[in-house]
One Martini backbone bead per residue (centre of mass of N, CA, C, O) as a GRO file, in nm:
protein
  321
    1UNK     BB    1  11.250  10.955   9.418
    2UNK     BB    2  10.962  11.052   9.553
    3UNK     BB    3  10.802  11.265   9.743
    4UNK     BB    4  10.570  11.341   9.970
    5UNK     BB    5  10.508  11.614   9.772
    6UNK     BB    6  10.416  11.377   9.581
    7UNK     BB    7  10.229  11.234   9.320
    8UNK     BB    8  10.175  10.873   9.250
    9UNK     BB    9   9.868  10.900   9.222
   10UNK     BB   10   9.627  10.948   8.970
   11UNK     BB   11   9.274  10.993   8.975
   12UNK     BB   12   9.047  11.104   8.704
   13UNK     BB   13   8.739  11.056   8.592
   14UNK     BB   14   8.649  10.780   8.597
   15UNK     BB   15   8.563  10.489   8.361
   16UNK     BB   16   8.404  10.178   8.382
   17UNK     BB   17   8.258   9.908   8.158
   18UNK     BB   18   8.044   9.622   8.161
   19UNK     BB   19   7.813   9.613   7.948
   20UNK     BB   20   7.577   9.739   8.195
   21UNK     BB   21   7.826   9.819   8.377
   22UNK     BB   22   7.957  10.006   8.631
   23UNK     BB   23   8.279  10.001   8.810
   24UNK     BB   24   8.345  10.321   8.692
   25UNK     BB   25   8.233  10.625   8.839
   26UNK     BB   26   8.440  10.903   8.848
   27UNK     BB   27   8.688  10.841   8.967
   28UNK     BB   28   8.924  10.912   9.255
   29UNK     BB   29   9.301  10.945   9.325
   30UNK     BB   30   9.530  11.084   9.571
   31UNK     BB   31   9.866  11.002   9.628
   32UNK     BB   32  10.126  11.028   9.833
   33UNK     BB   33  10.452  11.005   9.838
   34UNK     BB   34  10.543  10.759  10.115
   35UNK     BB   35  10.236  10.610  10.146
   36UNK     BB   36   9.944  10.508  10.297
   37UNK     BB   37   9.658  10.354  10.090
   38UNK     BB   38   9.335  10.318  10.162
   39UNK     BB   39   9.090  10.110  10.019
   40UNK     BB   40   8.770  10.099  10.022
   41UNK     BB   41   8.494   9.838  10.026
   42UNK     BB   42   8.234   9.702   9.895
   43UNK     BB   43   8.145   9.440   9.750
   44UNK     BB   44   8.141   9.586   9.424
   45UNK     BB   45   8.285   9.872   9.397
   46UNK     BB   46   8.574   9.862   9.250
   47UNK     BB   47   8.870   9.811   9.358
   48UNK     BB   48   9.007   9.593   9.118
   49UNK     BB   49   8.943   9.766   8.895
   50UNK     BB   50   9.097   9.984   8.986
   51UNK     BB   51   9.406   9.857   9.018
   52UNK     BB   52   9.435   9.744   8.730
   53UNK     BB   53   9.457  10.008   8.596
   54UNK     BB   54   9.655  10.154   8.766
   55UNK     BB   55   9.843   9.855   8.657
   56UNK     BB   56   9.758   9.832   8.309
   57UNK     BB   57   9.538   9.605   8.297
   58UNK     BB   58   9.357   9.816   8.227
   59UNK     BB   59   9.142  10.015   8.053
   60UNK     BB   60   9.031  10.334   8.060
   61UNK     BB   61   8.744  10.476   7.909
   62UNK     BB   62   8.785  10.730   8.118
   63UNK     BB   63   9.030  10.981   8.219
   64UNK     BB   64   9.294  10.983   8.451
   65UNK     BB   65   9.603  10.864   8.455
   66UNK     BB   66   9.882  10.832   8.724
   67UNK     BB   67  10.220  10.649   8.783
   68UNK     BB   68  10.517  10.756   8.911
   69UNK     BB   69  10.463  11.032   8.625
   70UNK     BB   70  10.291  10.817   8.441
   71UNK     BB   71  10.055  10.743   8.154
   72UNK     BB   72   9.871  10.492   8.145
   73UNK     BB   73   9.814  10.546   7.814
   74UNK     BB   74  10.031  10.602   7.695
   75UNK     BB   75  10.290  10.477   7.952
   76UNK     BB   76  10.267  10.187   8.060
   77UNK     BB   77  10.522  10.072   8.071
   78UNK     BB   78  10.661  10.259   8.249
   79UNK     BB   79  10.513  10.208   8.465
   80UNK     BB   80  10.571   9.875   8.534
   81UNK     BB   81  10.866   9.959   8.576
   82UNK     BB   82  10.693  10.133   8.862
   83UNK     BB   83  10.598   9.870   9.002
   84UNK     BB   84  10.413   9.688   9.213
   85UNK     BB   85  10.204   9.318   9.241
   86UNK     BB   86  10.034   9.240   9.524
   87UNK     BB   87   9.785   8.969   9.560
   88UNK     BB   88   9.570   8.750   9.708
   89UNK     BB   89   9.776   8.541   9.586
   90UNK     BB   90  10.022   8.329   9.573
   91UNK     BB   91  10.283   8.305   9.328
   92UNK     BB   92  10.453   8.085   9.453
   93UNK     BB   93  10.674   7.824   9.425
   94UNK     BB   94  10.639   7.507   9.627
   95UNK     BB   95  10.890   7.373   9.568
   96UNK     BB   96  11.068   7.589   9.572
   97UNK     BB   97  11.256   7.825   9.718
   98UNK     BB   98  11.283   8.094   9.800
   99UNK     BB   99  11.550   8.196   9.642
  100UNK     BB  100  11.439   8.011   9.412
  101UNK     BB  101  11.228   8.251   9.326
  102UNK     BB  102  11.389   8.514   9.326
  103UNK     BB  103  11.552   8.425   9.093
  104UNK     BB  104  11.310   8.391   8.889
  105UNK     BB  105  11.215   8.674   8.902
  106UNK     BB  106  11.418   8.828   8.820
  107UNK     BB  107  11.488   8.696   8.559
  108UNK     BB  108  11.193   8.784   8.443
  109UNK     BB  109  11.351   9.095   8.473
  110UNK     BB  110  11.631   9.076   8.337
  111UNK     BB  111  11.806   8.978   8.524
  112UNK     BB  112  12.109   8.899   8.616
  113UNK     BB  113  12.243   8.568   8.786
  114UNK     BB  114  12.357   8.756   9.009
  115UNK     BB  115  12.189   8.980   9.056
  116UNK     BB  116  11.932   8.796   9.148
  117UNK     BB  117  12.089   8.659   9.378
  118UNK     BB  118  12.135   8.904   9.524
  119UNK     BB  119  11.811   9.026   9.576
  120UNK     BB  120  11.754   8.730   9.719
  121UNK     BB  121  11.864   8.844   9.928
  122UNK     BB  122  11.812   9.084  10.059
  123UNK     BB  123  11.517   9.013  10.079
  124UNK     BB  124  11.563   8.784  10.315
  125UNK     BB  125  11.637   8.999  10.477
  126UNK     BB  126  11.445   9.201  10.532
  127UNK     BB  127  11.175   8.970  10.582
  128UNK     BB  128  11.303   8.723  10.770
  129UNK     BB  129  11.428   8.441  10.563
  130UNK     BB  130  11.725   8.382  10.586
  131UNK     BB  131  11.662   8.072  10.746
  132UNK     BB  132  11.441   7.998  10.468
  133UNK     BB  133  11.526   8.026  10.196
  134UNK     BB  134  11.654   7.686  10.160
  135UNK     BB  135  11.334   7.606  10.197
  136UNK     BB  136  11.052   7.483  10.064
  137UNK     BB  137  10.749   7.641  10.068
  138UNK     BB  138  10.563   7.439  10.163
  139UNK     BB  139  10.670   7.476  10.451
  140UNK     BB  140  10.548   7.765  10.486
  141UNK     BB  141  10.366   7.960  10.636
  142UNK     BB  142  10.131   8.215  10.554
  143UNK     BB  143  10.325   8.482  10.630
  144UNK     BB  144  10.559   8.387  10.451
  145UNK     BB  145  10.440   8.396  10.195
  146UNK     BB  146  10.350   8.659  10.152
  147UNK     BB  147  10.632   8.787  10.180
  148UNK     BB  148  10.756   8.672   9.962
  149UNK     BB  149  10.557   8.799   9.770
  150UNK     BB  150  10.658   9.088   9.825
  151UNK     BB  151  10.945   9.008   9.763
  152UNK     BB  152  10.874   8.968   9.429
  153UNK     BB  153  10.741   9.259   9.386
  154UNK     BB  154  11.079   9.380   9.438
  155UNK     BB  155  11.273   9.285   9.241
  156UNK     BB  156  11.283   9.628   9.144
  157UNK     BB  157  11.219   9.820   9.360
  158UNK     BB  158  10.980  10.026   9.335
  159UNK     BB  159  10.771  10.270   9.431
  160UNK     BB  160  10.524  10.144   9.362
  161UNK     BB  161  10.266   9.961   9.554
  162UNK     BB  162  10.013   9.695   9.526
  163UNK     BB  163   9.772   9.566   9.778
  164UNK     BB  164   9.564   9.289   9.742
  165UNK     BB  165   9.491   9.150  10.014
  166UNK     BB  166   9.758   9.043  10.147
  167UNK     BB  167   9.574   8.876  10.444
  168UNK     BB  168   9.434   8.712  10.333
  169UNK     BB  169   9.386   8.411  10.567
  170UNK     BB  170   9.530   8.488  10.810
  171UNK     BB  171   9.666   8.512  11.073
  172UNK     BB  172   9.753   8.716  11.316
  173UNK     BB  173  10.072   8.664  11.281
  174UNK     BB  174  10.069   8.735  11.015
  175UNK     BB  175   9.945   8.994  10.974
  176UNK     BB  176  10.188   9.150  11.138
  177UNK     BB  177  10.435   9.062  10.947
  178UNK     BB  178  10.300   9.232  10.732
  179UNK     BB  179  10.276   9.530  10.869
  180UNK     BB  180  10.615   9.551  10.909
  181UNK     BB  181  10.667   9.475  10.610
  182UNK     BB  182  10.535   9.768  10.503
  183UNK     BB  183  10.674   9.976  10.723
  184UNK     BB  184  10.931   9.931  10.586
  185UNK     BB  185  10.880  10.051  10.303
  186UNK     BB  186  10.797  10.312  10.338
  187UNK     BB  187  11.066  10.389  10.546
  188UNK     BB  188  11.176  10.350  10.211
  189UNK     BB  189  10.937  10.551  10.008
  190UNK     BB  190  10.714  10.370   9.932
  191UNK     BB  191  10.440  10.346   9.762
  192UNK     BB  192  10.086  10.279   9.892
  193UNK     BB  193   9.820  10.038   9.774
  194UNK     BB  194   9.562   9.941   9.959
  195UNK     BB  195   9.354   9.637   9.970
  196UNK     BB  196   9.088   9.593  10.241
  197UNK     BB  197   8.854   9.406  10.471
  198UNK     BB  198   9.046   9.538  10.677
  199UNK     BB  199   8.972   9.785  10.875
  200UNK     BB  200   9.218   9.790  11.100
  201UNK     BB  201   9.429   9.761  10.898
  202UNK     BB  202   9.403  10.050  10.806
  203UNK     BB  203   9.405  10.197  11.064
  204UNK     BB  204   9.711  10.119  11.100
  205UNK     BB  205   9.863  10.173  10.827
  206UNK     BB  206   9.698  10.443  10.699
  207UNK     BB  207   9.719  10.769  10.606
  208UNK     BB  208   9.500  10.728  10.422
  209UNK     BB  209   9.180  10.724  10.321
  210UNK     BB  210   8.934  10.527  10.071
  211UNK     BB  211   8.588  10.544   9.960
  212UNK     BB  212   8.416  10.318   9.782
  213UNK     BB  213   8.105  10.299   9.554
  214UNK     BB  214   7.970  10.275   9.302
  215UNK     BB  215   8.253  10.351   9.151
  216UNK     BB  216   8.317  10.587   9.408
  217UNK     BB  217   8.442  10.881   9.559
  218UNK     BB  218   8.313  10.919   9.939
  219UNK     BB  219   8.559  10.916  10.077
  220UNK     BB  220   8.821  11.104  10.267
  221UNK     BB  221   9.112  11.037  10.508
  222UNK     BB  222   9.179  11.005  10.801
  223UNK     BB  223   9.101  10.796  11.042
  224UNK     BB  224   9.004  11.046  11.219
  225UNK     BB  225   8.843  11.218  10.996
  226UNK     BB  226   8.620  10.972  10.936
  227UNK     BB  227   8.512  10.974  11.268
  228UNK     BB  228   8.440  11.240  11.302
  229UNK     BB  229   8.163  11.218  11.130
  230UNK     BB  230   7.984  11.067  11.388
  231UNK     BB  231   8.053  11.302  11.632
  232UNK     BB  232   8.258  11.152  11.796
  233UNK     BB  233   8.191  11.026  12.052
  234UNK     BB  234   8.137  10.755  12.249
  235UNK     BB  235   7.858  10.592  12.468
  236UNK     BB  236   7.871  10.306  12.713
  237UNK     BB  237   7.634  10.079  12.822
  238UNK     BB  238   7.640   9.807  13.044
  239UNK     BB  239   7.419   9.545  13.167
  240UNK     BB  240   7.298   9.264  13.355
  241UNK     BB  241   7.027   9.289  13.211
  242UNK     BB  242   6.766   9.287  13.026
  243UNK     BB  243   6.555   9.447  13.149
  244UNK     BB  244   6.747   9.741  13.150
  245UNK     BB  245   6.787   9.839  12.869
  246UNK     BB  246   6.551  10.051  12.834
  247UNK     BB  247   6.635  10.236  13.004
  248UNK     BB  248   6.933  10.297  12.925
  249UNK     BB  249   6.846  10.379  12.655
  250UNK     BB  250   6.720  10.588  12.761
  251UNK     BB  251   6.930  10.753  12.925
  252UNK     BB  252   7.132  10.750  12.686
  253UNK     BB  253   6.944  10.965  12.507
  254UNK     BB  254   6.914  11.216  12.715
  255UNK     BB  255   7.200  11.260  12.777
  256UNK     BB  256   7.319  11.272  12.433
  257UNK     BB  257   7.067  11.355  12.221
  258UNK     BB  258   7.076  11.078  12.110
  259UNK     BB  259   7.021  10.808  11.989
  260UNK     BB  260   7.034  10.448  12.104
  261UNK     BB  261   7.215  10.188  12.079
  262UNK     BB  262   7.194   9.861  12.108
  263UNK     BB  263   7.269   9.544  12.213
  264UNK     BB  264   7.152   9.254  12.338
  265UNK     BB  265   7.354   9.072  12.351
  266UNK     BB  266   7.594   9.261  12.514
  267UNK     BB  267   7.446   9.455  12.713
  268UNK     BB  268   7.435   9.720  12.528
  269UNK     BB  269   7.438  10.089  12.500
  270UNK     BB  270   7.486  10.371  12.252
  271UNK     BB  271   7.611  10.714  12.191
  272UNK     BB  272   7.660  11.018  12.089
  273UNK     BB  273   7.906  11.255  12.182
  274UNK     BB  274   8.037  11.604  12.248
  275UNK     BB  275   8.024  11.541  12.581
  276UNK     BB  276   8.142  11.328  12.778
  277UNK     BB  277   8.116  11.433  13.077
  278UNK     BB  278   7.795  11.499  13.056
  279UNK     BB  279   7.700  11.202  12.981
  280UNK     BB  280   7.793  11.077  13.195
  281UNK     BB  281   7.660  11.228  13.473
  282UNK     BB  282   7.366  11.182  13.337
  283UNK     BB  283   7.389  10.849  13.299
  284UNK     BB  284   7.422  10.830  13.615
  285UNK     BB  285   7.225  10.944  13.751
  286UNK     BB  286   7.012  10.795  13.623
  287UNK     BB  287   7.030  10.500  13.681
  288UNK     BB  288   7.054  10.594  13.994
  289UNK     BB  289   6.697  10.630  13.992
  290UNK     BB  290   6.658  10.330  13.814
  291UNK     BB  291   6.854  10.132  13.987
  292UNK     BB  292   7.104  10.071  13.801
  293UNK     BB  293   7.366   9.863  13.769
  294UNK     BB  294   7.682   9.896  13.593
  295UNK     BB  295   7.909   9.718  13.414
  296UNK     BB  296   7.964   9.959  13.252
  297UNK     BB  297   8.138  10.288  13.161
  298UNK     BB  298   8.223  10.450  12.838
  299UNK     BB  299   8.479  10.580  12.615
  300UNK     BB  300   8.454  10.634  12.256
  301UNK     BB  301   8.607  10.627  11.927
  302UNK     BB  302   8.486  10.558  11.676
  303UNK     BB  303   8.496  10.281  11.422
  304UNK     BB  304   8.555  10.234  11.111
  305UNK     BB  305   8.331  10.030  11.066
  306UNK     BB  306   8.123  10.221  11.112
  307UNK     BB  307   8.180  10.427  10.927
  308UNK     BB  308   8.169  10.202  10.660
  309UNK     BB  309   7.868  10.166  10.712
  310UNK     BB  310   7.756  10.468  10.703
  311UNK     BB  311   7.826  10.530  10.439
  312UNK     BB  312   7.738  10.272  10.255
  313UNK     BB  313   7.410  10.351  10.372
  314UNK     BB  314   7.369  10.610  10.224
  315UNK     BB  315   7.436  10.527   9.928
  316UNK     BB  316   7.234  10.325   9.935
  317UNK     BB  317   6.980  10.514  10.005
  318UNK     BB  318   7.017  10.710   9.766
  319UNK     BB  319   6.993  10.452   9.509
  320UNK     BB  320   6.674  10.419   9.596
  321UNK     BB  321   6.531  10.655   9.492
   0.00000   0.00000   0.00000
């Protein structure tokens, strides 16, 4: 098994094109063994493509992949020994049980029916199945089927595991379930490659996040280095009348020393601070000059979601030059 000082996967100068679309131009990314990376990216950024190479099923037209201590160009064989991958859509089939989906699994990874039997308990009793084993599938709610799904990816137990949005379409409950067997997983040594559109996902999850855009990795780092390139701190201000938003958003632009954003739904103004006390202080003098009563005044630090936008948008900027 590797350790968190080894990278578990290692992607330099990739690039894979279809027909005149560049899917992947330069692309990087280094994962420490035992820890969870999010890829994050808007739609067509090139994630499901990075994935697929990163999992032998595609061939990256240049640059260098590894996964596992292995060459996926060379030994993809090896690769695919080392890896489990579980996709946005659940493979198990819904007439069969829980156990006997992973009995087939098994078998199909060339256990004996004994070792498969044996592995199908284990995995569910793992992720809380094991009461649910011998019921058929379509009974199962969608964070059940998830579940199962993950641990169907497990059946060989590998080091490296991908997991394509895995809660995509679940409620808050399936995704708790899964976030919980996710760090099951870490906490026994699993590196995971996680993509996903929820971006809270990322941030409870991930060690480390990647963003991708146009085929390349655009920003890496934790979920707090990532917010700090935003500025720090914001300052929010809530009124209670539409009338009063343009004062507020004057007095937190001056007290913040920076543009303040509107939203006039939520009847709420903020901008980012570098000094929390002092523009708290200066946006409270000011409003109470303007006579404007605030409903609301916090400091917050930037959400992910900011930051994946502010990036996605300057890069988009920059391609449109």
């Amino acid at each position: 098994m590797m350790t968190s000082d080894d990278a578990a996967i290692i992607a330099e100068g990739v690039d894979k094109r279809f027909g005149d679309h560049d899917a992947l131009s330069g692309f990087g990314l280094r994962v420490p063994g035992g820890t969870v990376c999010g890829l994050l990216g808007p739609n067509g950024a090139g994630k499901t493509t990075a994935v697929r190479i990163l999992s032998t099923l595609l061939r990256a037209d240049r640059g260098r992949v590894e996964v596992a201590g292995f060459d996926a160009a060379r030994e993809p064989a090896q690769v695919r020994r080392n890896i489990g991958l579980v996709g946005q859509y659940a493979a198990v089939d819904e007439v069969l049980s829980g156990h006997e989906n992973l009995v087939m699994f098994g078998r199909l990874h060339h256990l004996t029916m004994r070792a498969a039997r044996t592995r199908a308990d284990e995995l569910l009793e793992r992720f809380g199945l094991d009461d649910a084993g011998d019921r058929p599938v379509d009974g199962y709610s969608g964070g059940m089927r998830r579940r199962l799904d993950l641990a169907a990816g497990l059946i060989v137990a590998p080091p490296v595991l991908f997991l394509d949005e895995p809660t995509a379409g679940l409620d808050p409950r399936g995704r708790s379930e899964m976030w919980q067997a996710v760090r099951s997983l870490v906490g026994s040594g699993v590196t995971v490659l996680l993509t996903t559109q929820y971006l809270e996902e990322a941030d409870e999850l991930a060690d480390h996040i990647a963003v991708i855009d146009h085929g390349r990795t655009i920003a890496e780092g934790t979920a707090r280095e990532l917010k700090r390139r935003l500025g720090g701190d914001r300052v929010e201000v809530v009124v209670h009348r539409h009338n009063d938003l343009v004062l507020a958003g004057e007095a937190l632009t001056a007290a913040a020393g920076a543009p303040a954003d509107v939203d006039p739904d939520a009847l709420r103004v903020s901008a980012p601070s570098s000094d929390r006390v002092r523009t708290l202080t200066a946006v409270a003098a000011a409003l109470s000059a303007a006579q404007i009563t605030a409903a609301d005044i916090a400091v917050r630090e930037p959400t992910l979601d900011e930051v994946f936008l502010d990036l996605t948008s300057h890069r988009d900027r920059e391609t449109t030059r």
